[in-house]
VODOKOL-849180 format. One record per atom (N, C-alpha, C): residue number from 1; residue in one letter; chain; atom name; x, y, z. Coordinates in Angstrom, 2 decimals. Layout:
N
+-----+-----+-------+------+---------+---------+---------+
:   n : res : chain : atom :      px :      py :      pz :
+-----+-----+-------+------+---------+---------+---------+
: NUM :   a :     A :   CA :       X :       Y :       Z :
...
+-----+-----+-------+------+---------+---------+---------+
***
This chain:
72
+-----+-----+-------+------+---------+---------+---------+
:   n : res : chain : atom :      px :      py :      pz :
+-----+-----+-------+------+---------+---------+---------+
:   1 :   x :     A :    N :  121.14 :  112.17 :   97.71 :
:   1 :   x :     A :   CA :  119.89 :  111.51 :   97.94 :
:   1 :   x :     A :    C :  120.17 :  110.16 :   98.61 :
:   2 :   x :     A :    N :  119.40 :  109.61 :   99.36 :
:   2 :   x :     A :   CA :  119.64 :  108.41 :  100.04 :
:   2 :   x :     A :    C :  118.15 :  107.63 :   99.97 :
:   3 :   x :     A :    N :  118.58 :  106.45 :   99.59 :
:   3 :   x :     A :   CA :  117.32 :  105.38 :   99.36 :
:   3 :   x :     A :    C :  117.11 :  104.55 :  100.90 :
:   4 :   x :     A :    N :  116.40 :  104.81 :  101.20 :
:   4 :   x :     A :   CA :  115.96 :  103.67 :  102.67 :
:   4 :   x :     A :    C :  115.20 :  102.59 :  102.72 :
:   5 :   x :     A :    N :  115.38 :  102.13 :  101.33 :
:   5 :   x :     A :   CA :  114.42 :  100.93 :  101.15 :
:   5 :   x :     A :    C :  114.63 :  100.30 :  100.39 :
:   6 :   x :     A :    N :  115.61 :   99.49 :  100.05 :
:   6 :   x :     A :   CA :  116.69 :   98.80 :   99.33 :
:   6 :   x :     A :    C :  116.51 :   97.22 :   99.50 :
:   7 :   x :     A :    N :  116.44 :   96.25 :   98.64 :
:   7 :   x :     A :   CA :  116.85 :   95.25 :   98.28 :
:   7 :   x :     A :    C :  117.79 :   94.04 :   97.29 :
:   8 :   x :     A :    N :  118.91 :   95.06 :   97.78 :
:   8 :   x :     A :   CA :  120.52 :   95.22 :   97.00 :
:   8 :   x :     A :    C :  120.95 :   93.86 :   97.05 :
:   9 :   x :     A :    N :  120.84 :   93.53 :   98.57 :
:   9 :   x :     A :   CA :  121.77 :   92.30 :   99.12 :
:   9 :   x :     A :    C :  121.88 :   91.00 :   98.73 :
:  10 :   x :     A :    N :  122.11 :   90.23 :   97.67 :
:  10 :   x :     A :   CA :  121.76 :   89.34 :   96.78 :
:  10 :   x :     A :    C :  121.67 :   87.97 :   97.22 :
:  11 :   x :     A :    N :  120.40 :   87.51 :   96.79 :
:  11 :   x :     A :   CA :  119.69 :   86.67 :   97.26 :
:  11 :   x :     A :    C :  119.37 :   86.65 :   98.89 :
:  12 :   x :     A :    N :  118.98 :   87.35 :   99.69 :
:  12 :   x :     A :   CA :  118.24 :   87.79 :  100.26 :
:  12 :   x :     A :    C :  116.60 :   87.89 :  100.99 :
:  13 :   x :     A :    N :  116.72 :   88.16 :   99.97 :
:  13 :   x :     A :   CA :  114.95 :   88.10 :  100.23 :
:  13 :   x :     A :    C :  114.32 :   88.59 :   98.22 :
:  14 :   x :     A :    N :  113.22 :   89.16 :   98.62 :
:  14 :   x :     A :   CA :  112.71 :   89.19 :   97.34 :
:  14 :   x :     A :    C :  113.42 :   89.84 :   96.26 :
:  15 :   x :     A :    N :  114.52 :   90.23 :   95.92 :
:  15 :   x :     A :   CA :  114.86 :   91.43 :   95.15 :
:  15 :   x :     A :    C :  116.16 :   90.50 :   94.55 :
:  16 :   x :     A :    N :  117.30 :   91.59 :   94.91 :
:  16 :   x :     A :   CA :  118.70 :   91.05 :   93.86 :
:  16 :   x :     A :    C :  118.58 :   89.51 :   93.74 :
:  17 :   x :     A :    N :  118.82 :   88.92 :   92.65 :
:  17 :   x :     A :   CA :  119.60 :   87.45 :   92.94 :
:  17 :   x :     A :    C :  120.92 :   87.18 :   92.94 :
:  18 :   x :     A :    N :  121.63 :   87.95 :   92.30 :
:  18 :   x :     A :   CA :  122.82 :   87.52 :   92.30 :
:  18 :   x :     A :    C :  123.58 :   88.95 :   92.68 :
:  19 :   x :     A :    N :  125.12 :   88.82 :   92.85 :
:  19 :   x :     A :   CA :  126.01 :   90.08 :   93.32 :
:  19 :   x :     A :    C :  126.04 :   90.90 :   91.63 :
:  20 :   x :     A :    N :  125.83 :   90.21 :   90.20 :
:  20 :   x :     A :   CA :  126.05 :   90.95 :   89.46 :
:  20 :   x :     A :    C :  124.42 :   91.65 :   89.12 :
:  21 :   x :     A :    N :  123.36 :   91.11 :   90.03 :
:  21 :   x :     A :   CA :  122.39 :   92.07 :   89.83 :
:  21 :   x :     A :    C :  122.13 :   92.99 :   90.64 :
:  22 :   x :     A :    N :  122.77 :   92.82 :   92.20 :
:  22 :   x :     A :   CA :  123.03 :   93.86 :   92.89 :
:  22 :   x :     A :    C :  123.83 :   95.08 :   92.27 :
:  23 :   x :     A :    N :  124.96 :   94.79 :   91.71 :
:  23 :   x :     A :   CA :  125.82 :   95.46 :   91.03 :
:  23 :   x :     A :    C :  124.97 :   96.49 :   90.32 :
:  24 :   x :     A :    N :  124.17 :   95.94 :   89.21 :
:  24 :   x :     A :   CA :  123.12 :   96.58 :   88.63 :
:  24 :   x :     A :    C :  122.52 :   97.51 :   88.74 :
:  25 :   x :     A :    N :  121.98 :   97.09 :   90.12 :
:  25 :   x :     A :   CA :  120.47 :   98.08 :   90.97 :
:  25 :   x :     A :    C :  121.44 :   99.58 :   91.16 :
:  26 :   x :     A :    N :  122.76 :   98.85 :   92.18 :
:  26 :   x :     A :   CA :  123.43 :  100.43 :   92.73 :
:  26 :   x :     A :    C :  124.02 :  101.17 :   91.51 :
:  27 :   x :     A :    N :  124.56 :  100.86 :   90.12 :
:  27 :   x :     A :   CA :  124.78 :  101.18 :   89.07 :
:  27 :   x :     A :    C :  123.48 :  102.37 :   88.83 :
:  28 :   x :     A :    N :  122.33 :  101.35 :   88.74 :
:  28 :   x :     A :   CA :  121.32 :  102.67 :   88.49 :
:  28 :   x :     A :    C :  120.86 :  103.69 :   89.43 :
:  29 :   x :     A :    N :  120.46 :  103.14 :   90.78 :
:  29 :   x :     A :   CA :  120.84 :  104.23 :   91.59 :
:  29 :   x :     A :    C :  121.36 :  105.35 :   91.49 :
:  30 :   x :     A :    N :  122.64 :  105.20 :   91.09 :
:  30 :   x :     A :   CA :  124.05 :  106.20 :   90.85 :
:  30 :   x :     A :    C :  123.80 :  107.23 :   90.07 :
:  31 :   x :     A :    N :  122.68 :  106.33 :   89.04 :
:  31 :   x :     A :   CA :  122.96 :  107.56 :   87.64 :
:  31 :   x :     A :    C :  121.62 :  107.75 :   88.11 :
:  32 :   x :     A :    N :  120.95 :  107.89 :   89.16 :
:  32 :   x :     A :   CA :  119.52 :  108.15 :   89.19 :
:  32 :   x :     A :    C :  119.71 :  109.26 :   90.41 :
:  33 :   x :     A :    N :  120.82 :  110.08 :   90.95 :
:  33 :   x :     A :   CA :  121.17 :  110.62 :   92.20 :
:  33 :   x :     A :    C :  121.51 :  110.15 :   93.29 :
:  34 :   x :     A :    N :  121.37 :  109.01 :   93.20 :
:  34 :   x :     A :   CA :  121.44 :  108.15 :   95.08 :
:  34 :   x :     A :    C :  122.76 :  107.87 :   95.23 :
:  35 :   x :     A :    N :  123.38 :  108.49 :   96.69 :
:  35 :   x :     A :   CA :  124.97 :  108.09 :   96.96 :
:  35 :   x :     A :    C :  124.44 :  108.01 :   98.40 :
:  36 :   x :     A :    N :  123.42 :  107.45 :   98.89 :
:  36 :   x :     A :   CA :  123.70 :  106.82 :   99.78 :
:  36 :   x :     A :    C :  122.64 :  105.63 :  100.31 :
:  37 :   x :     A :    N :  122.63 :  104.16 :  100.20 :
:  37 :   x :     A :   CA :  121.53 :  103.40 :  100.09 :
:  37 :   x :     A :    C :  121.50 :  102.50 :  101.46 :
:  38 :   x :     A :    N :  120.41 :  102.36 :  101.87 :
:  38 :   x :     A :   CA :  120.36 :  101.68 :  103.30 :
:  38 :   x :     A :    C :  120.12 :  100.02 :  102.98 :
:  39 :   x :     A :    N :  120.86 :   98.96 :  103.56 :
:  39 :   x :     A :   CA :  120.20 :   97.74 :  102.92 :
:  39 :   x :     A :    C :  119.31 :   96.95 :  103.93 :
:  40 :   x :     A :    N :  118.21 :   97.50 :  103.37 :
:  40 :   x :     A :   CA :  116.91 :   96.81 :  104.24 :
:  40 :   x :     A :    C :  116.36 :   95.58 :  103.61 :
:  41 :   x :     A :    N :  116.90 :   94.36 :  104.24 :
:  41 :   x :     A :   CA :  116.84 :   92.71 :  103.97 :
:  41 :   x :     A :    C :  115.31 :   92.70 :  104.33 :
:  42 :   x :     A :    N :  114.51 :   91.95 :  104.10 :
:  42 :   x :     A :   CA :  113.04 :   91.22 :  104.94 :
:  42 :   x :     A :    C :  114.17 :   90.23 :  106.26 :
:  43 :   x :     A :    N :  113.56 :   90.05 :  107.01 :
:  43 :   x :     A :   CA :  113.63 :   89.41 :  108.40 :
:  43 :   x :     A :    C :  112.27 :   88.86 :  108.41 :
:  44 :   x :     A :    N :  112.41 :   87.04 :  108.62 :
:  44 :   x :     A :   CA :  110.87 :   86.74 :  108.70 :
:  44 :   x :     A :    C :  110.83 :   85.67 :  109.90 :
:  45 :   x :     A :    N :  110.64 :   86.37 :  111.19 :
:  45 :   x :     A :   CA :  110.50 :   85.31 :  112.35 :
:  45 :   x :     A :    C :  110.71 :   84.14 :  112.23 :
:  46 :   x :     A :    N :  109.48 :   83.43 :  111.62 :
:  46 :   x :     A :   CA :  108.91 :   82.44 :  111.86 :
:  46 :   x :     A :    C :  109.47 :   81.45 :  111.26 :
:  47 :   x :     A :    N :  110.48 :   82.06 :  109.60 :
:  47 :   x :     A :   CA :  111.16 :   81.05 :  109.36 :
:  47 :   x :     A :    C :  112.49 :   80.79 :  109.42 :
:  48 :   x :     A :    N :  113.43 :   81.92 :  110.50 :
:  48 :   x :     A :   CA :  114.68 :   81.60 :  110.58 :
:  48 :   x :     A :    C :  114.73 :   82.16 :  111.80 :
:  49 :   x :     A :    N :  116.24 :   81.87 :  112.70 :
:  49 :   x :     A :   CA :  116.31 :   82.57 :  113.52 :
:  49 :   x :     A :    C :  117.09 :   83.78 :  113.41 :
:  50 :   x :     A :    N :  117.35 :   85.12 :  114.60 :
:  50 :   x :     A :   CA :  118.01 :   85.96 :  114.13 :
:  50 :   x :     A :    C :  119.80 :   85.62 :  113.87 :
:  51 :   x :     A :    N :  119.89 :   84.97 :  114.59 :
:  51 :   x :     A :   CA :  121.70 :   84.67 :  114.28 :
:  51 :   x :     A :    C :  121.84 :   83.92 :  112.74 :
:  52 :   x :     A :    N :  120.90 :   83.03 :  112.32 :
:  52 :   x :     A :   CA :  120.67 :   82.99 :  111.08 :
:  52 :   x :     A :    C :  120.73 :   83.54 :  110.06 :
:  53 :   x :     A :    N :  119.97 :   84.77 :  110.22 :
:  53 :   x :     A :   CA :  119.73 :   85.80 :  109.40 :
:  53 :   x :     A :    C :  121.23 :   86.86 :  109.24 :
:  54 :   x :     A :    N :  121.28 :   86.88 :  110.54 :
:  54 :   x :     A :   CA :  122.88 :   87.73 :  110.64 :
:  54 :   x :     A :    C :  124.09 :   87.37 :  109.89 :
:  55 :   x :     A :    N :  124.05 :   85.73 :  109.86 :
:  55 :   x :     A :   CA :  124.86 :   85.02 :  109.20 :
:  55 :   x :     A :    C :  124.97 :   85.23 :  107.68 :
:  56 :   x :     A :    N :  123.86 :   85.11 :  107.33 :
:  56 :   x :     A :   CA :  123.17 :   85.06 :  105.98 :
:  56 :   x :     A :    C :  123.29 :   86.60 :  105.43 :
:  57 :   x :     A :    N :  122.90 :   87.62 :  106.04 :
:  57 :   x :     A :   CA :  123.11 :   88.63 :  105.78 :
:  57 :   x :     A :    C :  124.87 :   88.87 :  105.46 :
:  58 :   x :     A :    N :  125.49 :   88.64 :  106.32 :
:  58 :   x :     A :   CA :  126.86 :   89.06 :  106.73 :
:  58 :   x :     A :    C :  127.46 :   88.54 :  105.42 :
:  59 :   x :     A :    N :  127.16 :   87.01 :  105.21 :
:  59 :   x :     A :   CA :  128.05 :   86.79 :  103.63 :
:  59 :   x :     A :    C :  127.27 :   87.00 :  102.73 :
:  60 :   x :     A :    N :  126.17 :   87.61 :  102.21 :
:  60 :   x :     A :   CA :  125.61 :   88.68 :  101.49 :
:  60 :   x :     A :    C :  126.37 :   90.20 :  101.08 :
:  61 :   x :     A :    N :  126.71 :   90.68 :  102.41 :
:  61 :   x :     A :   CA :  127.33 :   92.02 :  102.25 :
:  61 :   x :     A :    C :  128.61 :   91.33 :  101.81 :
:  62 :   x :     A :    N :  129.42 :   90.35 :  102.69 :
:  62 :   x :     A :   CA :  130.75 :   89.94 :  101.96 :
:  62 :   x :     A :    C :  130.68 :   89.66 :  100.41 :
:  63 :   x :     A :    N :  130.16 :   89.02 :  100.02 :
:  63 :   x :     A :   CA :  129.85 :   89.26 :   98.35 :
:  63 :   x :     A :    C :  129.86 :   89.93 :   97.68 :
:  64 :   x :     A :    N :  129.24 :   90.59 :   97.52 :
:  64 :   x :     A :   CA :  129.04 :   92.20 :   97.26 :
:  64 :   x :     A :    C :  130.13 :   93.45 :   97.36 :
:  65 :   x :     A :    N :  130.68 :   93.53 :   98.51 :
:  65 :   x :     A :   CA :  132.06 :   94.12 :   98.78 :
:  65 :   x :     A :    C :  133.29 :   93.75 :   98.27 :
:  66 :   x :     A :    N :  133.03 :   92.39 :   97.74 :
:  66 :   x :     A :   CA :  134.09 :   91.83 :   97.45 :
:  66 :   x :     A :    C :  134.66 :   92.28 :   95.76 :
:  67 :   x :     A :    N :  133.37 :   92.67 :   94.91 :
:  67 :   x :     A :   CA :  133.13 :   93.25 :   93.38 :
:  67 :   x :     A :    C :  132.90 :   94.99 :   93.80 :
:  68 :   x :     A :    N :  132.32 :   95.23 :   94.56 :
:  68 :   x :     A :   CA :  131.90 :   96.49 :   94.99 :
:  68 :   x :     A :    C :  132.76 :   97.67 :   94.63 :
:  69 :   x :     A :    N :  134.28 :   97.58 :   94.94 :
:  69 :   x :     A :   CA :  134.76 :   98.53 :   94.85 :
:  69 :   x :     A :    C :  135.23 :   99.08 :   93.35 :
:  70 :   x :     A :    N :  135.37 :   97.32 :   92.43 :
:  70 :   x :     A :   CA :  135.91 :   97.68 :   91.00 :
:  70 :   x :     A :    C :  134.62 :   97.67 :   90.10 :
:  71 :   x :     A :    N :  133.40 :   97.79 :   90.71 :
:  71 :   x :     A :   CA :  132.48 :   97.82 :   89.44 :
:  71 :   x :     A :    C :  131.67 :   99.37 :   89.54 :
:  72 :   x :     A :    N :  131.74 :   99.79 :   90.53 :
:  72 :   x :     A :   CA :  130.39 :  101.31 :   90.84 :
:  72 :   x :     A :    C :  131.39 :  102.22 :   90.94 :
+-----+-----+-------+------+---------+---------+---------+
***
């Protein structure tokens, strides 16, 4: 099963705050069928730019990857 509507990426936008509540979400996921999750951030024009966001995103996923492999 694959989720396409995910707000994993911690602190982000409205959802995870931290990498150990991301941890969390894909934890339940897991035991809920999902092995494969898309991470769809909000992007909001008006208040950042996109290289911003890319930035922001990018050490988001670095976070996350960094616990990722020894906790799920």
């Amino acid at each position: 099963m694959i989720d396409v509507h995910t707000h994993i990426l911690p602190g982000m936008d409205d959802g995870s705050k931290s990498v150990e509540e991301s941890i969390e979400m894909l934890k339940t996921l897991k035991s809920q069928g999902v092995n494969h999750v898309v991470l769809s951030s909000h992007y909001y024009a008006e208040t950042e730019s996109p290289e911003k966001f890319f930035e922001r995103r990018q050490k988001a996923v670095s976070l996350l990857a960094e616990k990722l492999d020894k906790s799920v």
